[in-house]
VOBA-1610 file (N, C-alpha, C; in pm, whole numbers, padded with zeros to 5 digits, always signed):
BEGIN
Unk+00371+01469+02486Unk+00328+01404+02364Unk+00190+01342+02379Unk+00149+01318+02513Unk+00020+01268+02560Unk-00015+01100+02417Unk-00089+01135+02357Unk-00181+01008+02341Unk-00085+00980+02155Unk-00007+01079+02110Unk+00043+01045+02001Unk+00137+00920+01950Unk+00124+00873+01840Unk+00247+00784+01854Unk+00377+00860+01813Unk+00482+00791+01868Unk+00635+00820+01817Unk+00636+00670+01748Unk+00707+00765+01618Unk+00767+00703+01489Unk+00842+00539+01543Unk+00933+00545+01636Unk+00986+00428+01693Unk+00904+00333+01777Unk+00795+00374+01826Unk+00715+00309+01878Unk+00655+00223+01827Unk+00604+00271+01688Unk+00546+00234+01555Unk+00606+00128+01480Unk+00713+00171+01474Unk+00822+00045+01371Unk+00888-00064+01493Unk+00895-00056+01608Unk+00916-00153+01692Unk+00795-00244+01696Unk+00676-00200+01722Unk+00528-00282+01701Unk+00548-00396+01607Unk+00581-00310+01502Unk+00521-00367+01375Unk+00665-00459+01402Unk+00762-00445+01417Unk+00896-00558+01372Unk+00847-00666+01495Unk+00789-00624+01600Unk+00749-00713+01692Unk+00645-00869+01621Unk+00546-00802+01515Unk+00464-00894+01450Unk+00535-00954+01337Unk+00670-00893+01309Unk+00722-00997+01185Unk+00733-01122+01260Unk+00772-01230+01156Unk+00798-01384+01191Unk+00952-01376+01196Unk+01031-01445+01290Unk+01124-01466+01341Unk+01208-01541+01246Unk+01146-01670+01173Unk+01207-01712+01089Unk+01090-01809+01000Unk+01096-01890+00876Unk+00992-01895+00785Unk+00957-01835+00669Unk+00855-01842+00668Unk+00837-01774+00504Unk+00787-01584+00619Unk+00869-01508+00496Unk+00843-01390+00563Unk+00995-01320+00604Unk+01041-01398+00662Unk+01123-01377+00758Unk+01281-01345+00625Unk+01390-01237+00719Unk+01492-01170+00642Unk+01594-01249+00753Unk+01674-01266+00609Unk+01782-01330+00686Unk+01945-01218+00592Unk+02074-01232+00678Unk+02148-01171+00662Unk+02161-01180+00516Unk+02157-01287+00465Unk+02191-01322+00354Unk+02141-01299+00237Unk+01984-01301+00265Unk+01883-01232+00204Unk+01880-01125+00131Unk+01850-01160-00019Unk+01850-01003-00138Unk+01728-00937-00097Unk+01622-00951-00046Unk+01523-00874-00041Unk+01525-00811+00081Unk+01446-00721+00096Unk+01398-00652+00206Unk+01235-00701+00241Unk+01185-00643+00358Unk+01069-00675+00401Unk+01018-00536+00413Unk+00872-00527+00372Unk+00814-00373+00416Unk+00668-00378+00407Unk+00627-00246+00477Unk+00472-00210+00442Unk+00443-00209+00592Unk+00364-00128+00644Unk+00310-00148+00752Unk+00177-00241+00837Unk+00153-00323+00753Unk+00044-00422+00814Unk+00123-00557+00786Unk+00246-00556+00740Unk+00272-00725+00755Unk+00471-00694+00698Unk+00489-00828+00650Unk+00633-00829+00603Unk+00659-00896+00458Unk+00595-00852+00396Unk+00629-00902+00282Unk+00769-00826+00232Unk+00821-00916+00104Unk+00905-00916+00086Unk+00987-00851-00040Unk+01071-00748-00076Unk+01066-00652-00142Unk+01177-00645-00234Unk+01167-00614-00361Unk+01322-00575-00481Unk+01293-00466-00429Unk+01457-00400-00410Unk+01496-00237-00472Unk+01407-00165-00398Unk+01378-00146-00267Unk+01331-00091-00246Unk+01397+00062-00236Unk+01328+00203-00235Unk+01407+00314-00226Unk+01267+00433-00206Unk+01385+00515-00085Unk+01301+00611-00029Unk+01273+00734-00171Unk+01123+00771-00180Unk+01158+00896-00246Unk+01048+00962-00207Unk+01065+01133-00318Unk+00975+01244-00239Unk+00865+01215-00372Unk+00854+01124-00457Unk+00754+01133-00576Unk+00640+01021-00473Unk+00654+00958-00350Unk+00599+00872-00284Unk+00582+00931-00166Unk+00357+00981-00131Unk+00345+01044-00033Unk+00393+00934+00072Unk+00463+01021+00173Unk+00473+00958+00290Unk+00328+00949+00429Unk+00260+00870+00440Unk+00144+00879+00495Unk+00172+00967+00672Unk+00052+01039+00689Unk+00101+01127+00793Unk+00092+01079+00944Unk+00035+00950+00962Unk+00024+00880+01066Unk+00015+00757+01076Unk+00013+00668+01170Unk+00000+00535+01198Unk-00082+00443+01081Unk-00170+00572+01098Unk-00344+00492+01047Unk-00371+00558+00922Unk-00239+00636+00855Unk-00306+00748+00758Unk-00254+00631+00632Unk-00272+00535+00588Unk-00196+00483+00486Unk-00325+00491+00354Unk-00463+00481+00428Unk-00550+00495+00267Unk-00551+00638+00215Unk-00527+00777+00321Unk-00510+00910+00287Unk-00402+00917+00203Unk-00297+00838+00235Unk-00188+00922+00171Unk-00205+00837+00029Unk-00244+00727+00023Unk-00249+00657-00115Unk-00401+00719-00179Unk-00497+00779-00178Unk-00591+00850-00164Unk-00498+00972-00252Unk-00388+01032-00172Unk-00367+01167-00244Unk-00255+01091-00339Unk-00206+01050-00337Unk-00139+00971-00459Unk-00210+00957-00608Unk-00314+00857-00575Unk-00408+00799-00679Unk-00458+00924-00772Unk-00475+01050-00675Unk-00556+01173-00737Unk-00436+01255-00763Unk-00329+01268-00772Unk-00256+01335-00790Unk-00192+01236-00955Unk-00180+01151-00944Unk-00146+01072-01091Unk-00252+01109-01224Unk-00381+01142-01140Unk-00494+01168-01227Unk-00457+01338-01258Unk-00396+01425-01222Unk-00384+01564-01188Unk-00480+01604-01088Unk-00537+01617-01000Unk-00614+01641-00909Unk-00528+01634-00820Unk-00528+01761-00686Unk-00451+01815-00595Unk-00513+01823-00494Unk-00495+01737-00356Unk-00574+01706-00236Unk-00451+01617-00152Unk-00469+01676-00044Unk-00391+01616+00028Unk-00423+01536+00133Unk-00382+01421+00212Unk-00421+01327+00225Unk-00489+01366+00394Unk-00467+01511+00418Unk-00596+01547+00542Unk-00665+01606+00442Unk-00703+01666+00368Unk-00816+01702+00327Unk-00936+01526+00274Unk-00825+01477+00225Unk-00909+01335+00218Unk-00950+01285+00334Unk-00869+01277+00446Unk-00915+01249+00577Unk-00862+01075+00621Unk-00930+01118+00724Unk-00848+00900+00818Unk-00984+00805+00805Unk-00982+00742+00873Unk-01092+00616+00876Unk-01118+00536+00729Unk-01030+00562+00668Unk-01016+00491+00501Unk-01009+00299+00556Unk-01011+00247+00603Unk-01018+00112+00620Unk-01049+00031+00519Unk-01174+00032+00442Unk-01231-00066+00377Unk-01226+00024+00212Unk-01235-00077+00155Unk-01216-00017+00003Unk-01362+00071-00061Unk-01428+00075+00021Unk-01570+00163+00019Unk-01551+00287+00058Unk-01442+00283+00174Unk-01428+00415+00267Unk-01400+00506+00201Unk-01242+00423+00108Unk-01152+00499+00047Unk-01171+00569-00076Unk-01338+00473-00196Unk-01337+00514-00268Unk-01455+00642-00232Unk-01527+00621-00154Unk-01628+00749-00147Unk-01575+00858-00056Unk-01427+00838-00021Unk-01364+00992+00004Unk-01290+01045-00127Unk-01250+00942-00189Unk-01212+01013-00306Unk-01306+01065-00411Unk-01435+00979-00433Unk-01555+01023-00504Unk-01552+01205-00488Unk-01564+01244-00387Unk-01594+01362-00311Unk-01505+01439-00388Unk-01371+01377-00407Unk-01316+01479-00497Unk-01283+01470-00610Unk-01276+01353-00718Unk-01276+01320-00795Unk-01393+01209-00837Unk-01475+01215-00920Unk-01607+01131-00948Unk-01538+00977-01001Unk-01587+00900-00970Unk-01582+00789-01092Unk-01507+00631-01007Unk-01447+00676-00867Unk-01399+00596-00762Unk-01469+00466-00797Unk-01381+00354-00750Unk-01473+00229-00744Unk-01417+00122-00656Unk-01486+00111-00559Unk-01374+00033-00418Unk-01455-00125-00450Unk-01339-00250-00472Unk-01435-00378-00500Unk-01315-00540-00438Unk-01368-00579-00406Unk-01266-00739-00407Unk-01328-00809-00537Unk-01186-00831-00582Unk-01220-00905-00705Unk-01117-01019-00719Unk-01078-01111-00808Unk-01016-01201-00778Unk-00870-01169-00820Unk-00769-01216-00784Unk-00623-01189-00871Unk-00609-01203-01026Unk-00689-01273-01061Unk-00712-01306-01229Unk-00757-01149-01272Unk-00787-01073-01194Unk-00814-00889-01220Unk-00698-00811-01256Unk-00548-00869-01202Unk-00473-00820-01205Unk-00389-00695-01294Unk-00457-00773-01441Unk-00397-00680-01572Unk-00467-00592-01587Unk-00605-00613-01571Unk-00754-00509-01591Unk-00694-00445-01531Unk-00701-00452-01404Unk-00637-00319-01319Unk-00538-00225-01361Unk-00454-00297-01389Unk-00357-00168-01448Unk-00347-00108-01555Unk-00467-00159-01623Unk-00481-00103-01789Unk-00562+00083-01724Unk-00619+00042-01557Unk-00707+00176-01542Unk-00615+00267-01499Unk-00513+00242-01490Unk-00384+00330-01429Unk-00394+00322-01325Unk-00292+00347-01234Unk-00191+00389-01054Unk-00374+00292-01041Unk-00362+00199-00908Unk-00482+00173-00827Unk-00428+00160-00727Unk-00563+00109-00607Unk-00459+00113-00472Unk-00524-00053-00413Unk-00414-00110-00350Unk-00434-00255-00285Unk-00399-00250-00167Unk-00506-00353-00081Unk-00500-00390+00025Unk-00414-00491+00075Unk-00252-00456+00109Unk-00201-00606+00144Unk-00252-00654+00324Unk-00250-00767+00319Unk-00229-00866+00427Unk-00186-00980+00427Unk-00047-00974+00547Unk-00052-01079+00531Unk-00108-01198+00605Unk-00083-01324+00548Unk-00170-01456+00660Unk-00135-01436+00736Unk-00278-01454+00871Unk-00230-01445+00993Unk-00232-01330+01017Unk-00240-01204+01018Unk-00169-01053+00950Unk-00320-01004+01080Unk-00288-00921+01165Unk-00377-00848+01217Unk-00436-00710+01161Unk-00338-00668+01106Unk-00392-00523+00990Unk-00324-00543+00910Unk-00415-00451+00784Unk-00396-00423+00620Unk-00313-00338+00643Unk-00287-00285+00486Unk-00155-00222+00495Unk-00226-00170+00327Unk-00262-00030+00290Unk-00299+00014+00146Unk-00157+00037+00105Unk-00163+00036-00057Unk-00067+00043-00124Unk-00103+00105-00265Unk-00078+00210-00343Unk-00054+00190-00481Unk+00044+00099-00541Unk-00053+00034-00628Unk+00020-00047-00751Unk+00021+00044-00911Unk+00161+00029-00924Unk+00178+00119-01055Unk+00224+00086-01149Unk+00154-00061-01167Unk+00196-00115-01281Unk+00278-00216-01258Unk+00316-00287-01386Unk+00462-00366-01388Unk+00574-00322-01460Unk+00686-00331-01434Unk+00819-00302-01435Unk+00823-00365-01606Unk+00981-00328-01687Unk+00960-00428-01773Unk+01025-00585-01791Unk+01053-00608-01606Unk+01078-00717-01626Unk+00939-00861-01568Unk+00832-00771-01567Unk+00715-00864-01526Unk+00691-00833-01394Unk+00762-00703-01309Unk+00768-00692-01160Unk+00684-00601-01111Unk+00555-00608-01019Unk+00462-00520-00985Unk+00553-00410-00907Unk+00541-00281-00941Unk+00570-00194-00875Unk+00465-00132-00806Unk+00560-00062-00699Unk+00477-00046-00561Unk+00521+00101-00513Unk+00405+00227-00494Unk+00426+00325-00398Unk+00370+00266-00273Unk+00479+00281-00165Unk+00418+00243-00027Unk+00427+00354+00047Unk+00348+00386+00124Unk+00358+00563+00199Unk+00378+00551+00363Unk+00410+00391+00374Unk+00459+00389+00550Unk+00612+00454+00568Unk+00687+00431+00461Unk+00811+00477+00465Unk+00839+00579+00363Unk+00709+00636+00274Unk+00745+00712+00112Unk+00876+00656+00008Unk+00837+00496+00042Unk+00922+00400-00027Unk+00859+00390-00191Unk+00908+00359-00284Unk+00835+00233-00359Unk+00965+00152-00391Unk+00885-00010-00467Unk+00985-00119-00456Unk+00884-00214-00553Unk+00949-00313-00576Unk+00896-00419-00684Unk+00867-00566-00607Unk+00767-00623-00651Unk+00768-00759-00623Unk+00729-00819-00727Unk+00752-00974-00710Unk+00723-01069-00789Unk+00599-01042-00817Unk+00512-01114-00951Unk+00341-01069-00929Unk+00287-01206-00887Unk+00373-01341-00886Unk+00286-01413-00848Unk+00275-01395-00668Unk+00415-01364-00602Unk+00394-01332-00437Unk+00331-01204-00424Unk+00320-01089-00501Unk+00202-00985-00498Unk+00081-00999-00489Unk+00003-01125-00560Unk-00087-01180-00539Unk-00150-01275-00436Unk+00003-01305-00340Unk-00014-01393-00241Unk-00041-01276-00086Unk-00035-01184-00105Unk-00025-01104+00029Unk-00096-00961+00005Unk-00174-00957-00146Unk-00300-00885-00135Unk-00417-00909-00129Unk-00530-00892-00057Unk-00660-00939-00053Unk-00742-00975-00152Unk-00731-00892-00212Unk-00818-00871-00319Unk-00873-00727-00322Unk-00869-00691-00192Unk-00920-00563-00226Unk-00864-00435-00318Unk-00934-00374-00405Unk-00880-00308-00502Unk-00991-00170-00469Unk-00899-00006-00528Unk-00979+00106-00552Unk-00929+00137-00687Unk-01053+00203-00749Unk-00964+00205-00891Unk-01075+00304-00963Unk-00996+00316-01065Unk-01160+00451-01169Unk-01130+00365-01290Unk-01203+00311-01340Unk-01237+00263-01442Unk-01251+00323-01567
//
């Protein structure tokens, strides 16, 4: 296997950086779940599906939300043809530029929140405090009970959160076409 990761290697890491107990932290009792691969936030309903790319590596989470975003638009690219090194919301929007025009990678404040989804599917940067890596995400709106829904592609999950704790464990960073 030389220098690859295994899948268990990966999700042991990451459960290694959850918080033990605190805000964050799952307890037996607990209705929510925790997910995403750069931190533990905390999740409604979460559920595996195949309408949610599953990202193809460790590090592939802006590719696979990359082929998401362009695939909601009808545009067909897959998240190696988009490629890795997506990190910053600049990266992500001028690989998608390349294949679809009109990309726009920006931090803006949470008061952006509705704008955003009036532009359809966008993609967010969660972290959490303290949080050593981001974690991209499509946001697809809100539910109709006021609940941000979420494609996440560490697990080809999506799931709902509150929007005021959605706002607490995304950066600000936003990609979006206007």
């Amino acid at each position: 296997m030389g220098d690859a990761f295994k899948a268990d290697d990966v999700i042991d890491y990451i459960n290694s950086l959850r918080p033990k107990e605190g805000p964050g932290s799952l307890t037996a009792s607990s209705a929510e779940a925790n997910a995403g691969a750069g931190g533990s936030w905390n999740v409604l309903d979460e559920v595996v599906s195949s309408n949610v790319v599953k990202q193809s590596s460790p590090t592939a989470c802006g590719a696979a939300c990359g082929e998401m975003l362009l695939r909601d638009r009808g545009v067909l690219a897959s998240q190696v043809e988009i490629g890795t090194e997506l990190t910053s919301m600049n990266s992500l929007a001028s690989k998608l530029n390349k294949v679809d025009s009109g990309w726009v990678g920006n931090a803006v404040d949470p008061s952006s929140f509705d704008a955003l989804n009036k532009t359809g599917s966008w993609s967010a940067m969660m972290w959490d405090s303290g949080g050593k890596v981001g974690h991209w995400v499509v946001v697809d709106g809100v539910d109709n009970l006021g609940r941000v829904v979420i494609k996440d592609p560490f697990k080809g999950s999506y799931y709902k959160m509150d929007v005021d704790y959605f706002k607490e464990v995304w950066n600000g960073h936003a990609v979006y076409k206007p």
